[in-house]
C-alpha positions as CSV (number, residue, x, y, z in Angstrom):
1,X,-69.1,86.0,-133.1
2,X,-68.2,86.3,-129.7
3,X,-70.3,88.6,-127.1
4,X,-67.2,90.6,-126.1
5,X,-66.9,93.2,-128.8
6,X,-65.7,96.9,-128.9
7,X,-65.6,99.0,-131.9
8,X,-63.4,102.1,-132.2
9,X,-62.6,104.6,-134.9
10,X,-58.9,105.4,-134.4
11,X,-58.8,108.1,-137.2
12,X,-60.2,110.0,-139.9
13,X,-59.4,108.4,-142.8
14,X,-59.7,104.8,-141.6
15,X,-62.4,102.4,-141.2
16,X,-64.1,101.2,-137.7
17,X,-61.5,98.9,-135.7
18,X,-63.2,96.0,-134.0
19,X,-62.0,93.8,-131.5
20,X,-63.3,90.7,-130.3
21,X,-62.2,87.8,-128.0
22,X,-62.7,84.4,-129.2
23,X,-61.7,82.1,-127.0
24,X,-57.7,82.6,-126.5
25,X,-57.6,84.8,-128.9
26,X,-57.8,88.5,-129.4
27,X,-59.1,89.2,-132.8
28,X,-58.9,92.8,-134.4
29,X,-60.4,93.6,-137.5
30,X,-60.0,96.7,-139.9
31,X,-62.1,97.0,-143.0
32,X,-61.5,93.7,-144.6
33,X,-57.9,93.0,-142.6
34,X,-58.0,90.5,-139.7
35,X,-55.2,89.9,-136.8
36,X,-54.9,87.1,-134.3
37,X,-53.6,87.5,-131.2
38,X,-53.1,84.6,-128.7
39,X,-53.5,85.2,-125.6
40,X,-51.2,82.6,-124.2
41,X,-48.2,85.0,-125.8
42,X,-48.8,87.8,-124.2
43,X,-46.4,89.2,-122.7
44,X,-47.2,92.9,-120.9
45,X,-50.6,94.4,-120.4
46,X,-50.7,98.2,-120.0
47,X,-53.6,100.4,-119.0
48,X,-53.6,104.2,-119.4
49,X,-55.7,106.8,-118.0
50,X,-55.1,110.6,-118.3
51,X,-54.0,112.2,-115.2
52,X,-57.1,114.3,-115.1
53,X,-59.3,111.8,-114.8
54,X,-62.4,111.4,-117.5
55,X,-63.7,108.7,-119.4
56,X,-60.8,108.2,-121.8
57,X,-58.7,105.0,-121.5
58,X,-56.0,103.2,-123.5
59,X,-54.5,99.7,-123.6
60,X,-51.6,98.6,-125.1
61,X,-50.7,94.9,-125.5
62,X,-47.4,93.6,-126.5
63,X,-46.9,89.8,-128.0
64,X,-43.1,89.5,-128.4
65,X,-42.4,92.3,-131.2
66,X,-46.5,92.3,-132.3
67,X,-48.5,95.2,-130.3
68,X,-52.4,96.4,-130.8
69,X,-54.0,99.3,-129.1
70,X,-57.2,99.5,-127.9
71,X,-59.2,102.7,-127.3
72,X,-62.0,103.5,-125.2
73,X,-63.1,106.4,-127.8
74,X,-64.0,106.5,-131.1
75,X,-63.4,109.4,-134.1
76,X,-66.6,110.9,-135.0
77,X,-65.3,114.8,-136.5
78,X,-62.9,116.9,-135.7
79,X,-63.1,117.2,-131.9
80,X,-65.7,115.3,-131.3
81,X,-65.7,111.7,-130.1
82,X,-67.9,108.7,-128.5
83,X,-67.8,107.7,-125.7
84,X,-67.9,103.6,-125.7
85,X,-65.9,103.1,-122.4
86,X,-68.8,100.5,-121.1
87,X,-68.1,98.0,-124.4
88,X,-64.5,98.8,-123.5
89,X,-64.2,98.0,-119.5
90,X,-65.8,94.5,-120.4
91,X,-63.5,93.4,-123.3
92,X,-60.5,94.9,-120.8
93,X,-61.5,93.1,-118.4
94,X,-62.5,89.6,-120.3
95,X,-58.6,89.8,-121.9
96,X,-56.9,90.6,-118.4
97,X,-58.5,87.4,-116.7
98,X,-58.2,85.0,-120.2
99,X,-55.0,86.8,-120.4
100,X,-53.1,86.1,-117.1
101,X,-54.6,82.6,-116.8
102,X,-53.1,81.5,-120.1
103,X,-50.0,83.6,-120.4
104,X,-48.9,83.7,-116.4
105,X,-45.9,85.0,-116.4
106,X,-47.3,88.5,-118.5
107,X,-46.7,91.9,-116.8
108,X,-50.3,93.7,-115.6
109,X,-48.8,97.6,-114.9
110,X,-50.6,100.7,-115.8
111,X,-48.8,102.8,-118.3
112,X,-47.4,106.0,-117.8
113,X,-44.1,108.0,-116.6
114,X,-41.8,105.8,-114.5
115,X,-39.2,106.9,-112.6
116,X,-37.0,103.9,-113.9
117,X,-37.4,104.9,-117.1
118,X,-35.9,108.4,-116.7
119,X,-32.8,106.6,-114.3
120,X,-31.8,104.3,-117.0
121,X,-32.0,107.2,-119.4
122,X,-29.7,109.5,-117.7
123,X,-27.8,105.9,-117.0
124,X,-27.2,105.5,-120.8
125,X,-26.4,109.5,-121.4
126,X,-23.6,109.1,-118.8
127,X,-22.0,105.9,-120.0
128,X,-22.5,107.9,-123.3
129,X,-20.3,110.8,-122.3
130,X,-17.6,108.4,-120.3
131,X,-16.9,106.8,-123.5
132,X,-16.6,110.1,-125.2
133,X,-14.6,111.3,-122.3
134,X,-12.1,108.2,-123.3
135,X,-12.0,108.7,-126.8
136,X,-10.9,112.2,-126.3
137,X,-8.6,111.2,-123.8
138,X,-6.9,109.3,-126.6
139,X,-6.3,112.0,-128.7
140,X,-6.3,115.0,-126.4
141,X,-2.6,116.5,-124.6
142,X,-5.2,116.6,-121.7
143,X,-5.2,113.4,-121.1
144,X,-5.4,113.1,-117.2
145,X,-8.3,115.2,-117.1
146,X,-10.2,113.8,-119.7
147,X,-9.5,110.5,-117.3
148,X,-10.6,112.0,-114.5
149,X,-13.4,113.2,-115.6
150,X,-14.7,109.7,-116.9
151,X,-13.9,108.2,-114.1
152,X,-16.3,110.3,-111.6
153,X,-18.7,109.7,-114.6
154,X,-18.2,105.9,-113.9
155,X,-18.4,106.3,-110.0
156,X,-22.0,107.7,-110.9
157,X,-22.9,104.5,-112.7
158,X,-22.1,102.8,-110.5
159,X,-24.2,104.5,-107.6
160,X,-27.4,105.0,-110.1
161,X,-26.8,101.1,-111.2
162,X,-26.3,99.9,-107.3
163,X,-29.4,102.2,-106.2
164,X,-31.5,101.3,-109.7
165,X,-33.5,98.3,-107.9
166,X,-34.8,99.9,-105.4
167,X,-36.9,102.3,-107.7
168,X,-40.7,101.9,-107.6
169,X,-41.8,99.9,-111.1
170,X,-45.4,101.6,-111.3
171,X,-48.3,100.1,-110.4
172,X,-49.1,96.9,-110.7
173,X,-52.5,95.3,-111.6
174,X,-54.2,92.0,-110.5
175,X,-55.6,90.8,-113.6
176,X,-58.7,89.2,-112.2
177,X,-59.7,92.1,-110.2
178,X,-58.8,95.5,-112.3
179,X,-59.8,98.8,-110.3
180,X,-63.0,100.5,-110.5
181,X,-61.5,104.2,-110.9
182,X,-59.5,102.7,-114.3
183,X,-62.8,100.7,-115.6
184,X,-66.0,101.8,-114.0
């Protein structure tokens, strides 16, 4: 059994989660149910912290279409929770540094609201009511404003697509040195 080791409850009604790292691998284990995850898959790496502050904290690793989520805390009763951010903050740290040396190319970001997100949102609501705008246009006696219409609707695209990589991504981390203020 490996040194690295944080145990969470995640709710109520379910048995203690453990994680471990052994090796390359990320181990999780709930009740008598075991995963694997290797390492040298990974593919994005995201921390959260609420925007208050506090000792809470969240990761989220993604392995192609496989995720687990880690939490700092762990269910006692209703309201009430430990605090095991210390046994979290090593393992955290232990898979970011394993992590980005066997999976290089992985993404190290912090998690949260990004402004890129909400762009390509509104990106796909507009190319959304363009194509509606056509379709009416098709069956509609007002044809040439239905047109119009979808065309300014287009223009926009085109503007939020041209100005789209230029948008801040959040903020990245460096693996081998993560930031006291997310893991004291």
């Amino acid at each position: 059994m490996s040194d690295l080791l944080h145990s969470a409850r995640l709710a109520p009604f379910q048995p203690e989660t453990a994680w471990s790292l052994e090796g390359g691998t990320l181990v999780e284990r709930r009740g008598g149910r075991e995963r694997r995850f290797d390492l040298a898959h990974l593919r994005r790496f995201r921390l959260a912290m609420p925007r208050g502050g506090g000792r809470r904290r969240a990761l989220m690793l993604s392995f192609g279409r496989r995720r687990v989520a880690i939490a700092s805390q762990s269910w006692r009763g209703p309201g009430l929770y430990d605090d095991r951010l210390e046994s979290f903050s090593l393992l955290v740290r232990a898979v970011a540094a394993v992590g980005a040396d066997l999976a290089p190319h992985a993404r190290f970001e912090t998690a949260g609201f990004k402004l890129r997100d909400a762009v390509t949102l509104v990106a796909g609501l507009l190319a959304v009511g363009a194509g509606a705008l056509l379709m009416l246009a098709i069956s509609s006696s007002m044809r040439g404003m239905a047109i119009d219409l979808a065309a300014r609707m287009g223009f926009l695209l085109l503007l939020i697509f041209a100005g789209a990589p230029w948008l801040p991504r959040g903020e990245a981390l460096d693996p081998h040195d993560l930031p006291a203020r997310w893991l004291p």
